[in-house]
DRENDO-1510 file (C-alpha; in Angstrom, 1 decimal, always signed):
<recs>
REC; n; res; u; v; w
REC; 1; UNK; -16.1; -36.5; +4.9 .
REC; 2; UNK; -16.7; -36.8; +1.5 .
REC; 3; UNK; -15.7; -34.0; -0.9 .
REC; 4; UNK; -16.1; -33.0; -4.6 .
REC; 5; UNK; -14.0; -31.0; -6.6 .
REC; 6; UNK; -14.8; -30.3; -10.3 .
REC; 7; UNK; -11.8; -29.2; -12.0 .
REC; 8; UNK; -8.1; -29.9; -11.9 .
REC; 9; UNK; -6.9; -26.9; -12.7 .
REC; 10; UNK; -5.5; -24.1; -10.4 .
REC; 11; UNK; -8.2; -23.7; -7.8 .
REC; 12; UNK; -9.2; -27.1; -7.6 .
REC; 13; UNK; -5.6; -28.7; -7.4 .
REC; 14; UNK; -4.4; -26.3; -4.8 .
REC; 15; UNK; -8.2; -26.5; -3.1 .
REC; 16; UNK; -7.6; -30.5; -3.1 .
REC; 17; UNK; -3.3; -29.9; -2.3 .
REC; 18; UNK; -4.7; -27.8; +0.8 .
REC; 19; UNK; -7.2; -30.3; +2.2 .
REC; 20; UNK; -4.7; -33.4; +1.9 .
REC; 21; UNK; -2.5; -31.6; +4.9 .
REC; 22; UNK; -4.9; -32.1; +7.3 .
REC; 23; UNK; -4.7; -35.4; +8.9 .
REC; 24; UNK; -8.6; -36.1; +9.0 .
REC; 25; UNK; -10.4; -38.5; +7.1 .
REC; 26; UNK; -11.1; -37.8; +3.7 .
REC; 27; UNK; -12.2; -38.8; +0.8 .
REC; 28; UNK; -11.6; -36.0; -2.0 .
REC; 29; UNK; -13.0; -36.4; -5.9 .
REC; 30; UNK; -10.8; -34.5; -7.8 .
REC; 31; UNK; -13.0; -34.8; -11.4 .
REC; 32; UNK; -11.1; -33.5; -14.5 .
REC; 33; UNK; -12.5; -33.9; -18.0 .
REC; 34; UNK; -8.8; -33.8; -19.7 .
REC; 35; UNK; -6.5; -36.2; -19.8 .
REC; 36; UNK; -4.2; -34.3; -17.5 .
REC; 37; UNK; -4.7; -32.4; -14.4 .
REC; 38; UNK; -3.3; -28.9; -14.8 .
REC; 39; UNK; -3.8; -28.5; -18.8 .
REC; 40; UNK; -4.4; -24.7; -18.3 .
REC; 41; UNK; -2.1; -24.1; -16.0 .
REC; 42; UNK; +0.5; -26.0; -17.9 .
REC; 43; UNK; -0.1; -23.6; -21.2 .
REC; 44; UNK; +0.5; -19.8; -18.8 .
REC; 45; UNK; +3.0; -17.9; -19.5 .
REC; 46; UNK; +4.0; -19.1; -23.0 .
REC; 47; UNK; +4.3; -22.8; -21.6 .
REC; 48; UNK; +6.6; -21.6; -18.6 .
REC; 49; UNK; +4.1; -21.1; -16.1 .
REC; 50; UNK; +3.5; -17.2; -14.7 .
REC; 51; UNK; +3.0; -18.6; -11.4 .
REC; 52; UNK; +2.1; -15.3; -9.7 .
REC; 53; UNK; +3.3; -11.9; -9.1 .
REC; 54; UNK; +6.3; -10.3; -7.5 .
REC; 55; UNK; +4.4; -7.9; -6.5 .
REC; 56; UNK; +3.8; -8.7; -2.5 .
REC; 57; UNK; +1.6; -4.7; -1.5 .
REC; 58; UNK; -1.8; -5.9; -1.6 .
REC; 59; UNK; -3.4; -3.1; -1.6 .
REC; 60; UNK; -1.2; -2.5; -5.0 .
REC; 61; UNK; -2.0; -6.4; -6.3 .
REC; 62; UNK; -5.7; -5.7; -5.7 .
REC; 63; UNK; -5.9; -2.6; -8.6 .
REC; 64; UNK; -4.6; -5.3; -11.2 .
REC; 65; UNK; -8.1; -7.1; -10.4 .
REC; 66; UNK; -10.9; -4.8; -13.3 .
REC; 67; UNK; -13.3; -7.5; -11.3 .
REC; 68; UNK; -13.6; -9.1; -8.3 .
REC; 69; UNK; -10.2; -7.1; -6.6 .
REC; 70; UNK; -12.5; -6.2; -3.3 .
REC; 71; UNK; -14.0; -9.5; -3.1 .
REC; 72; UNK; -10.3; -10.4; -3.0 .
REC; 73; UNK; -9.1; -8.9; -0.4 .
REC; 74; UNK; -9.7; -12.0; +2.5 .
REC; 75; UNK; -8.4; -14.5; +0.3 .
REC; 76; UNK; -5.3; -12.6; -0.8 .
REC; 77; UNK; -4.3; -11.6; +2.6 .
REC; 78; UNK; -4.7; -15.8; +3.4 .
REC; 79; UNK; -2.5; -16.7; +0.3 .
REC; 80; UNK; -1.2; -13.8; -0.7 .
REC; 81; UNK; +1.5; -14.2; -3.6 .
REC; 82; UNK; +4.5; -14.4; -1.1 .
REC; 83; UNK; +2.7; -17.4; +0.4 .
REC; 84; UNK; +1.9; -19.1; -2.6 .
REC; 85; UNK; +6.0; -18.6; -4.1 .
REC; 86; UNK; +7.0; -20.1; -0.5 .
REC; 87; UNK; +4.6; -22.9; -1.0 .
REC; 88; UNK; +5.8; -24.2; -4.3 .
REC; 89; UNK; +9.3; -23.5; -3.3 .
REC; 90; UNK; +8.9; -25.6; -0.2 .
REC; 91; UNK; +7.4; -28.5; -2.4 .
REC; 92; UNK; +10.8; -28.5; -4.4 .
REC; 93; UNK; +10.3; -26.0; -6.8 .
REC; 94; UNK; +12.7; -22.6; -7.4 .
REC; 95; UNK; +11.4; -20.0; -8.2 .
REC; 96; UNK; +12.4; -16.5; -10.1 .
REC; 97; UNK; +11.4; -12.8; -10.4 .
REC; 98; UNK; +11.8; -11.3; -14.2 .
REC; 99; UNK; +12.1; -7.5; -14.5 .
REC; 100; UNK; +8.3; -7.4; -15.6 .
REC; 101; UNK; +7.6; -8.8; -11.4 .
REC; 102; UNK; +6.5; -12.0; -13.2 .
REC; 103; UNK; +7.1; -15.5; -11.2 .
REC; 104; UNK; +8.8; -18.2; -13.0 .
REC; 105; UNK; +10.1; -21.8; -12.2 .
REC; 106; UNK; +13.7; -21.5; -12.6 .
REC; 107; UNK; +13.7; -24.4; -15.1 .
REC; 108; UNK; +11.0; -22.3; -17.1 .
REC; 109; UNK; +8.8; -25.6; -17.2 .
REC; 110; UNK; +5.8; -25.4; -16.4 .
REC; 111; UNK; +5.8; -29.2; -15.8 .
REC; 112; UNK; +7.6; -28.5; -12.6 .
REC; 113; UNK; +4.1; -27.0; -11.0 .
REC; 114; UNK; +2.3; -29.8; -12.0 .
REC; 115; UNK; +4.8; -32.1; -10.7 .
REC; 116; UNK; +4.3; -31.0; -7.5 .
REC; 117; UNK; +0.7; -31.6; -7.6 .
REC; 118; UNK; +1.3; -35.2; -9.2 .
REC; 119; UNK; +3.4; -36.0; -5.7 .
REC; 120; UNK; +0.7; -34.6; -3.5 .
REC; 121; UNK; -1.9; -36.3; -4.5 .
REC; 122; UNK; -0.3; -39.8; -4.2 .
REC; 123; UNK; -2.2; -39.9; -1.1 .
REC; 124; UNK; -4.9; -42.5; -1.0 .
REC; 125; UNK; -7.7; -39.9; +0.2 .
REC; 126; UNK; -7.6; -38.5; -3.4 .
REC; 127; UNK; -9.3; -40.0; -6.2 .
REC; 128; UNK; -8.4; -39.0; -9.4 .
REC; 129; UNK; -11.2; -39.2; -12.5 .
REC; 130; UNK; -9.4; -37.6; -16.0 .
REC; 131; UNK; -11.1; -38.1; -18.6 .
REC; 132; UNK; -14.4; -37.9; -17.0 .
REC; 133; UNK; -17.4; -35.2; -17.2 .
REC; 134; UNK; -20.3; -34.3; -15.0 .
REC; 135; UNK; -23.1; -33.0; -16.8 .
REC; 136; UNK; -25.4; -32.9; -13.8 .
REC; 137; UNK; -25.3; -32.4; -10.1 .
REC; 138; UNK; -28.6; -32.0; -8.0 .
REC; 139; UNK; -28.8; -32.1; -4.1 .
REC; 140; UNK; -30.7; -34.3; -2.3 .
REC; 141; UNK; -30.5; -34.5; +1.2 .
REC; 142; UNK; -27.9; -32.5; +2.3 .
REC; 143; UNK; -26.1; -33.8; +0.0 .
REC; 144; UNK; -24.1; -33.2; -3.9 .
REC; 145; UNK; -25.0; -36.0; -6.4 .
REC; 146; UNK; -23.4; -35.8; -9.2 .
REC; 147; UNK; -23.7; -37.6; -12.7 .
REC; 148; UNK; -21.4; -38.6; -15.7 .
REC; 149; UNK; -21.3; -38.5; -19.2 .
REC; 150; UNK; -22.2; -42.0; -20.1 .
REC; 151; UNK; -23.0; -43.5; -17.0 .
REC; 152; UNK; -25.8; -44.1; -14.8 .
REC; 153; UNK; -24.3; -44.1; -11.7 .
REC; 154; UNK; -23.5; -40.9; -9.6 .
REC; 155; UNK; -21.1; -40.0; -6.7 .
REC; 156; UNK; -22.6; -38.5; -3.8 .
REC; 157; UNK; -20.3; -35.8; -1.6 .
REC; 158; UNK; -21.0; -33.5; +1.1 .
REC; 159; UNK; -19.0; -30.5; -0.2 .
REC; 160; UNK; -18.5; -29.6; -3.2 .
REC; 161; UNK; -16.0; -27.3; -4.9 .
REC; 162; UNK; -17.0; -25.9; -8.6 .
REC; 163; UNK; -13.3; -25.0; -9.9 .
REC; 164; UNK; -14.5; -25.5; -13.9 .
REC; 165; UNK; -12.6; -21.9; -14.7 .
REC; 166; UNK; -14.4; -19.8; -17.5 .
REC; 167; UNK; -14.7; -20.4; -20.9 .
REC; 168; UNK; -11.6; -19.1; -22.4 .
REC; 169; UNK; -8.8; -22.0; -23.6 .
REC; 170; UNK; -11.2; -23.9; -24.9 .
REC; 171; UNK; -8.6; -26.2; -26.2 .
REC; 172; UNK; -7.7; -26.7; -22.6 .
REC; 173; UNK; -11.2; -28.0; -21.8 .
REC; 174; UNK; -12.7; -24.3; -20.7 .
REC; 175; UNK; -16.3; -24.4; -22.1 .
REC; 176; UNK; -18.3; -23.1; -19.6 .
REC; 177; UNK; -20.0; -25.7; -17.9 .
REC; 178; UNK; -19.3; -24.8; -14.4 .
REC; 179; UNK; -21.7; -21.8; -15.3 .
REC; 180; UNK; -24.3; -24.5; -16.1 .
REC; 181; UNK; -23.6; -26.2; -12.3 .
REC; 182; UNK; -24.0; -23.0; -10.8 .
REC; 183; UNK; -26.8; -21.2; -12.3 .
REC; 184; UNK; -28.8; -25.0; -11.5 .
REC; 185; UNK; -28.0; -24.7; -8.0 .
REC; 186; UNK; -29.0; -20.9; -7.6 .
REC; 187; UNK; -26.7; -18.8; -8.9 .
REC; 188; UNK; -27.2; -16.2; -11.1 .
REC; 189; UNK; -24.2; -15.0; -13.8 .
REC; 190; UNK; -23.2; -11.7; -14.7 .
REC; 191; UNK; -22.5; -10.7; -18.3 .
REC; 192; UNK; -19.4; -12.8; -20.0 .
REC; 193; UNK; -17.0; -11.8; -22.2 .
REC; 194; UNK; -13.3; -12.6; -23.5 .
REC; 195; UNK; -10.7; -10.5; -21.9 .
REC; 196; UNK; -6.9; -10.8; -22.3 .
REC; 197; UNK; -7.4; -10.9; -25.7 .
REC; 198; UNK; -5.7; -9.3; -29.2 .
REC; 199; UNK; -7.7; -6.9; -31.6 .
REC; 200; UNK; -8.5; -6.7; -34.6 .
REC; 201; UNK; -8.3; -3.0; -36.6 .
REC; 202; UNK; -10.3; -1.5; -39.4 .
REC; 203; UNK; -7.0; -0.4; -40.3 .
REC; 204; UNK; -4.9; -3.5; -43.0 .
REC; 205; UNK; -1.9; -1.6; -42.3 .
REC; 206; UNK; -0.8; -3.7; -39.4 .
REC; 207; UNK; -0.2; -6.4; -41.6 .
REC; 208; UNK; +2.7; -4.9; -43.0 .
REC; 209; UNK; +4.2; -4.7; -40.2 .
REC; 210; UNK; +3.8; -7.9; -38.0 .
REC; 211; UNK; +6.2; -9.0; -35.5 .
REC; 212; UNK; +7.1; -4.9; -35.0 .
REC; 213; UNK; +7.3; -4.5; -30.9 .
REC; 214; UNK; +7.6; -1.8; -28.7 .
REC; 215; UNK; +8.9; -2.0; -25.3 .
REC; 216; UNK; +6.5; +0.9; -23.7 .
REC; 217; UNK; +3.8; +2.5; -25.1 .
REC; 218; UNK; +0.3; +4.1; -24.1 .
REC; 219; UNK; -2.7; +3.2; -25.0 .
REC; 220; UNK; -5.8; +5.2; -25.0 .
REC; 221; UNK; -9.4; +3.7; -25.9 .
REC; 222; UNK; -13.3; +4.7; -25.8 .
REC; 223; UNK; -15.3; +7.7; -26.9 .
REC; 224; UNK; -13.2; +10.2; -24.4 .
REC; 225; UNK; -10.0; +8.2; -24.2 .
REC; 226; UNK; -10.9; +7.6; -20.8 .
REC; 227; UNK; -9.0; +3.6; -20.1 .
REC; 228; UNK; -5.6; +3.7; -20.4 .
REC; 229; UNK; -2.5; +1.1; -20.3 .
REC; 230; UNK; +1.0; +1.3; -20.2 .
REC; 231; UNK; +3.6; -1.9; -21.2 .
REC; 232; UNK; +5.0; -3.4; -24.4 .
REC; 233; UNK; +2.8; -4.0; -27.5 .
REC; 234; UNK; +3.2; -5.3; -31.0 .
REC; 235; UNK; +1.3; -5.3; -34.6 .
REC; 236; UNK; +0.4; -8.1; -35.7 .
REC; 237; UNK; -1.1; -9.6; -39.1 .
REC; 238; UNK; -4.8; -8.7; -37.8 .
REC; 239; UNK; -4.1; -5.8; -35.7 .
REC; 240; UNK; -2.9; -5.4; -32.5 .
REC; 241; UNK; -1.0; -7.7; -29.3 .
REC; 242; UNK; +0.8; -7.6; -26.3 .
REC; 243; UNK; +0.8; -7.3; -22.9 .
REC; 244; UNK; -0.6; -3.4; -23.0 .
REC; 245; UNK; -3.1; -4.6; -25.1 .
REC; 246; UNK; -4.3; -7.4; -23.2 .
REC; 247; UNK; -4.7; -4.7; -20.6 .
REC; 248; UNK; -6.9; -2.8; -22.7 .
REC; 249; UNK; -9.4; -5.4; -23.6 .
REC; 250; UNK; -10.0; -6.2; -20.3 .
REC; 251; UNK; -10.9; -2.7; -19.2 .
REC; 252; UNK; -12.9; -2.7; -22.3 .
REC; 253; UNK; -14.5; -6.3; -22.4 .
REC; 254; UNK; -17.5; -5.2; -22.0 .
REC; 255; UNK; -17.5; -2.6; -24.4 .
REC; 256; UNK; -19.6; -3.2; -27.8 .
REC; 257; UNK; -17.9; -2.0; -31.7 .
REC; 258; UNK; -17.6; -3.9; -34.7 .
REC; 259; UNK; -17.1; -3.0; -38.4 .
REC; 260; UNK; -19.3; -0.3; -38.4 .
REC; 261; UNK; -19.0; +1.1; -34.8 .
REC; 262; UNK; -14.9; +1.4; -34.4 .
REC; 263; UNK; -13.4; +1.5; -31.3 .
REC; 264; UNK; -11.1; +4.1; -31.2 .
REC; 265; UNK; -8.0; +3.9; -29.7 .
REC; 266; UNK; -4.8; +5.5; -30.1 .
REC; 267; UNK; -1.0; +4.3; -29.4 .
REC; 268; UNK; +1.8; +6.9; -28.1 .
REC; 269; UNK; +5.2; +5.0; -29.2 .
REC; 270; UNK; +6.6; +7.9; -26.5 .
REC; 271; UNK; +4.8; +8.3; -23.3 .
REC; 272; UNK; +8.0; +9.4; -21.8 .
REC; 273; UNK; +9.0; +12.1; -23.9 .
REC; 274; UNK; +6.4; +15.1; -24.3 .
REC; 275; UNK; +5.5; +16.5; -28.3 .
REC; 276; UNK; +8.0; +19.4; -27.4 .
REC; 277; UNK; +10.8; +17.4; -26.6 .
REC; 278; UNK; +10.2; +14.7; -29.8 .
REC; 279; UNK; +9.9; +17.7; -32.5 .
REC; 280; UNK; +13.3; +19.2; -30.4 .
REC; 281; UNK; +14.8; +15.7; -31.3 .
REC; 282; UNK; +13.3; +15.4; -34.3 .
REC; 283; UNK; +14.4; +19.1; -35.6 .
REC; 284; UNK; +18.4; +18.8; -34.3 .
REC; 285; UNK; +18.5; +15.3; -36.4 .
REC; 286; UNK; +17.0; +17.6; -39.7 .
REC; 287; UNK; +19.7; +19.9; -39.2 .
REC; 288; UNK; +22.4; +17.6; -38.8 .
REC; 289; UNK; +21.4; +14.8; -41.7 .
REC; 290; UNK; +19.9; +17.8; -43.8 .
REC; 291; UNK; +21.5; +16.0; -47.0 .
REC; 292; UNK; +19.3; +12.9; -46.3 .
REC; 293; UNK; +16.1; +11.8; -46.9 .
REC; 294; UNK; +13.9; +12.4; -44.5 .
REC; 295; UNK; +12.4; +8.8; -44.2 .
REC; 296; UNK; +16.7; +7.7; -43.1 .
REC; 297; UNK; +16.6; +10.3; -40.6 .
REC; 298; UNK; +12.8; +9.7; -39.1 .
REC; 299; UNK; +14.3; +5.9; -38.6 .
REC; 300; UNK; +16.7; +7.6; -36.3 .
REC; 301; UNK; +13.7; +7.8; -34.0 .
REC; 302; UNK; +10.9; +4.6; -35.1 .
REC; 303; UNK; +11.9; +1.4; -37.0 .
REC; 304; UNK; +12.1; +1.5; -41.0 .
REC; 305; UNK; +9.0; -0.5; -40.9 .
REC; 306; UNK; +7.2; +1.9; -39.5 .
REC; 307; UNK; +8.2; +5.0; -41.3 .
REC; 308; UNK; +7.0; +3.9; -44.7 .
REC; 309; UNK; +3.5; +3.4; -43.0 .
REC; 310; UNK; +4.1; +7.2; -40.4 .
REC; 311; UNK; +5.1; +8.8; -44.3 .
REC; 312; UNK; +2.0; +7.4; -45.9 .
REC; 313; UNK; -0.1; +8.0; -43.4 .
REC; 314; UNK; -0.1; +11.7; -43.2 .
REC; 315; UNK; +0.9; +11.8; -46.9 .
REC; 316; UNK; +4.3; +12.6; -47.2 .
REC; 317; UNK; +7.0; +11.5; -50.2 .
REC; 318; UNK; +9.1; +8.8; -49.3 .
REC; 319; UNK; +12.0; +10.2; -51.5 .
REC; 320; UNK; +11.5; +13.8; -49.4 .
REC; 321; UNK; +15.0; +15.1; -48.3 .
REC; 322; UNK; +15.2; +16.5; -44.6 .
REC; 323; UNK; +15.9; +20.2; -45.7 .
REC; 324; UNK; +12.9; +20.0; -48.0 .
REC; 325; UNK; +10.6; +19.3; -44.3 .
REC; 326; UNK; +8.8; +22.3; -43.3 .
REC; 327; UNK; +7.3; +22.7; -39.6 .
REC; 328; UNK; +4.1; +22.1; -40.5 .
REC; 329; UNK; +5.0; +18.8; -41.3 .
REC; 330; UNK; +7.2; +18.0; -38.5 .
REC; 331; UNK; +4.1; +18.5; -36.3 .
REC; 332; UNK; +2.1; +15.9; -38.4 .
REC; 333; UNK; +4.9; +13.5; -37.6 .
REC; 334; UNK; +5.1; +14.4; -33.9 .
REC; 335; UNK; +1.5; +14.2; -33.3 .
REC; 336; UNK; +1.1; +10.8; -35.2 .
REC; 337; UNK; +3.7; +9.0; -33.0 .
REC; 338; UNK; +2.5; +10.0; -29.9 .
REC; 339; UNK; -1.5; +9.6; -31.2 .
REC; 340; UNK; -1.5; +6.6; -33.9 .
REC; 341; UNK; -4.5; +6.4; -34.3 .
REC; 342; UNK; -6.7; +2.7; -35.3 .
REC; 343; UNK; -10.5; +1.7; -35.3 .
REC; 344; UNK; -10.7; -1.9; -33.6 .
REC; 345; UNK; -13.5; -3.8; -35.2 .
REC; 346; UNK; -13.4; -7.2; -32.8 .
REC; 347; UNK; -11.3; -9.2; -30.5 .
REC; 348; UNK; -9.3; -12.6; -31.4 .
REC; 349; UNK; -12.3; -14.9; -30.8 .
REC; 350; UNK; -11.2; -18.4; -29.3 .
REC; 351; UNK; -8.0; -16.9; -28.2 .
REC; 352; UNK; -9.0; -14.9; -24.7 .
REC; 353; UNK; -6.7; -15.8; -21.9 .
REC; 354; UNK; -9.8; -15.1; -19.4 .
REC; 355; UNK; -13.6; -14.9; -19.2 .
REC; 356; UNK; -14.6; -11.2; -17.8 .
REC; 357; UNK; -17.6; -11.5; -15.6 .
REC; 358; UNK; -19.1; -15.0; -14.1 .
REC; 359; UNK; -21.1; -16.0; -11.2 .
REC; 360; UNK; -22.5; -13.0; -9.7 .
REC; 361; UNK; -19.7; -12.6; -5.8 .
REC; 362; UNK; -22.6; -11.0; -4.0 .
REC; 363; UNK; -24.0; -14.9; -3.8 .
REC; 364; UNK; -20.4; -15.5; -2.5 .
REC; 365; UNK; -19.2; -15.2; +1.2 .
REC; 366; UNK; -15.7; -13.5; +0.3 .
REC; 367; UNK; -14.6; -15.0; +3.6 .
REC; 368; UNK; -15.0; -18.3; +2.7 .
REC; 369; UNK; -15.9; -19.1; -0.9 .
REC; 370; UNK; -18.8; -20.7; +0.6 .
REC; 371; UNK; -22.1; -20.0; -1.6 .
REC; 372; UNK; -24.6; -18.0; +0.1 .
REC; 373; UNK; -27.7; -19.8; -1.8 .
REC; 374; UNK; -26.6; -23.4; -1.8 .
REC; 375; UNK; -24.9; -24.4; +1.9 .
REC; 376; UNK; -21.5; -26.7; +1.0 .
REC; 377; UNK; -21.4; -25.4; -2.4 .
REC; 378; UNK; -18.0; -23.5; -2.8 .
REC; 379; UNK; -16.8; -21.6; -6.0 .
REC; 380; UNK; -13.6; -20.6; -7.0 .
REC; 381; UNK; -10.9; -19.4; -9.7 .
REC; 382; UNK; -12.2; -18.1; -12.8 .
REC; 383; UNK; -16.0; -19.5; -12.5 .
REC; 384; UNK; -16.8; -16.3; -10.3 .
REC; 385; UNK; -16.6; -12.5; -11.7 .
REC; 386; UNK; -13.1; -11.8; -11.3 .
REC; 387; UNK; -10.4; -11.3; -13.8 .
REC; 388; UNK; -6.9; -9.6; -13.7 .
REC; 389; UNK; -4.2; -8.1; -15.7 .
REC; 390; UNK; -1.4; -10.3; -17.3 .
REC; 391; UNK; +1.8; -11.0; -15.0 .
REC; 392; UNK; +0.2; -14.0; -13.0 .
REC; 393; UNK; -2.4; -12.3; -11.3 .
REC; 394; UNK; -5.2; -14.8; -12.5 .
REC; 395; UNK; -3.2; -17.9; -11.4 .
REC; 396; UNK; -3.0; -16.0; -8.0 .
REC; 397; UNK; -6.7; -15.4; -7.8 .
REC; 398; UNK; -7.5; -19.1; -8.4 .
REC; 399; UNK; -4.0; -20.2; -6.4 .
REC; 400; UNK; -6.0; -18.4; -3.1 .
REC; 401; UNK; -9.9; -18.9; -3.9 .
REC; 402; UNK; -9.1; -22.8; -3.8 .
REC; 403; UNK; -7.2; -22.6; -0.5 .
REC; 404; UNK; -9.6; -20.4; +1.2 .
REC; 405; UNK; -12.6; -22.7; +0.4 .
REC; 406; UNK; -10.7; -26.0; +1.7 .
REC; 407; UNK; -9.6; -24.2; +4.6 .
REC; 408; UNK; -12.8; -23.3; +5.7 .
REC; 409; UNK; -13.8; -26.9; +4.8 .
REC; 410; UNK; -11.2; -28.1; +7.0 .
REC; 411; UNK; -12.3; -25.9; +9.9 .
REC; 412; UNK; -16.0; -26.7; +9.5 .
REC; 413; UNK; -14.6; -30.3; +10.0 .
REC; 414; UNK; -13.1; -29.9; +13.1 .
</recs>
């Protein structure tokens, strides 16, 4: 049997790693139009690699999905994250659990996954084409021909696996044309947009503070507050980052602001600690440093950075002394630390981590990845309409979309 698989990156290595361990006779196309198989999955995780999660409840790992978590469910159960750890572990590579449930190699190298793909596919039923584009695939009689940029020539394959991932990391190659594949076979797409991604703020204040992080902080967004995220989060020199951010835009990516139509959101620094207990705090460190200015003592509770801009904000003197703070103003500070409140104008364009939305899963049999329009058409990873949190839960979705379509390859085969 003849197979094709556009796109060496997650889906489409572990899709091609999957059907090598069958001893049948194959002959598999892995096509890549990078130089390198595995260029996306080499730059997760800040170049180390967030294999997958820790987490190992699927029901749990399946609420980290804003998209595609039902259509999940089959494939996660076949691969679930535990599977996938003991898989790379038994190819070699030792793994680790950080506090945050992220999966790491132990080296921190991402080059260590790859590896493992590199010695797989030293099997002669896989051939490897870097370097090399398809801008066309029609079917003609039963079977996938597809064509290449700057040649005349086709390959022809029985099955094919579209694993061309979104449009986000377009420095790693991701430009969208496995959307272009799909839609010419049959497949309508939904919507697109860039999630995982920083904002931007109405508000230049940031900027004065970039580089200041937070642990833990709540995030609240939209006209009645109503998405919320909880994690560590940072101002940067446009606006806002981090993980709890990266969360927010993708329960937002689909929401519309810009200049003139802010989104509002607001930050708690404190969602442990109710307003009563902070101005309790805040009050017994007044009494105590009474003699002091009250921008020293407030830095008792936030960063210097940040009480400069708290101060300015709601229009207090910087040279103030604590006995000189009334209640009034105590409350001003309490509510602006747990409700800071910013306008976000636009996202980081070019910088998403993930493409929110994709080829529409009701054209997908969930049980297979098999396409329900095109018959030996199979789509997986980030090409279809699902998209997760940070902590390795989009490397997981692609890790166990690609091994559920070459298993059922493999089965059909039998």
């Amino acid at each position: 049997m003849r197979i094709g698989i556009i796109g060496a990156g997650a889906s489409g290595m572990m899709a091609a790693a999957r059907l090598l361990k069958t001893e049948k006779d194959l002959d598999i196309f892995l096509i890549e139009r990078n130089e390198v198989i595995g260029k996306k999955v080499s730059m997760t995780g800040g170049g180390r690699c967030n294999v997958t999660t820790g987490l190992e409840d699927i029901r749990i790992i399946l609420t980290k999905y804003p998209r595609g978590g039902k259509f999940l469910t089959h494939a996660m159960y076949q691969f679930s994250p535990v599977m996938v750890r003991d898989w790379f572990e038994s190819h070699g590579v030792p793994l680790k659990k950080e506090k945050d449930n992220r999966i790491f190699p132990e080296s921190n190298k991402s080059k260590d996954i790859i590896d493992v793909f590199e010695e797989v596919f030293k099997d002669p039923r896989i051939h490897i084409f870097l370097n090399t584009r398809v801008i066309r695939i029609e079917k003609q009689d039963g079977y996938f021909c597809l064509f290449f940029q700057g040649s005349n020539k086709c390959i022809q394959v029985e099955k094919l696996i579209l694993a061309t991932g979104g449009q986000a990391y377009r420095k790693a190659g991701s430009t969208g044309d496995g959307y272009t594949f799909a839609t010419s076979l049959g497949h309508s797409l939904t919507p697109l947009a860039p999630s995982l991604t920083a904002f931007l703020t109405h508000e230049h204040w940031p900027t004065s503070i970039s580089g200041l992080s937070f642990p833990n902080t709540l995030l609240k967004a939209g006209k009645n507050k109503h998405f919320l995220t909880q994690g560590p989060f940072l101002f940067t020199h446009k606006g806002i980052s981090g993980p709890a951010v990266f969360a927010l835009s993708s329960l937002t990516a689909f929401e519309i602001f810009d200049t003139k139509h802010p989104m509002e959101i607001s930050i708690d620094l404190f969602p442990d600690f109710s307003i009563e207990t902070l101005h309790y705090q805040l009050q017994e460190h007044i009494m105590i440093n009474a003699k002091r200015s009250f921008a020293n003592v407030l830095s008792i509770l936030i960063p210097k950075a940040l009480v400069e801009v708290c101060l300015c904000e709601i229009n207090i003197s910087f040279e103030k002394q604590a006995a000189q703070i009334n209640k009034k103003e105590i409350k001003q500070v309490i509510t602006w630390l747990k409700n800071i409140p910013l306008g976000v104008i636009g996202r980081c364009a070019g910088e998403e981590f993930v493409t929110a939305g994709g080829v529409e899963l009701s054209e997908i049999n969930p049980q297979t990845m098999e396409s329900k329009i095109c018959p030996g058409l199979y789509l997986t990873g980030e090409i279809l309409n699902i998209d997760g949190f940070t902590g390795g839960f989009n490397l997981q979705a692609a890790w166990c979309t690609g091994y559920l379509a070459a298993e059922h390859i493999i089965k059909e085969n039998k």
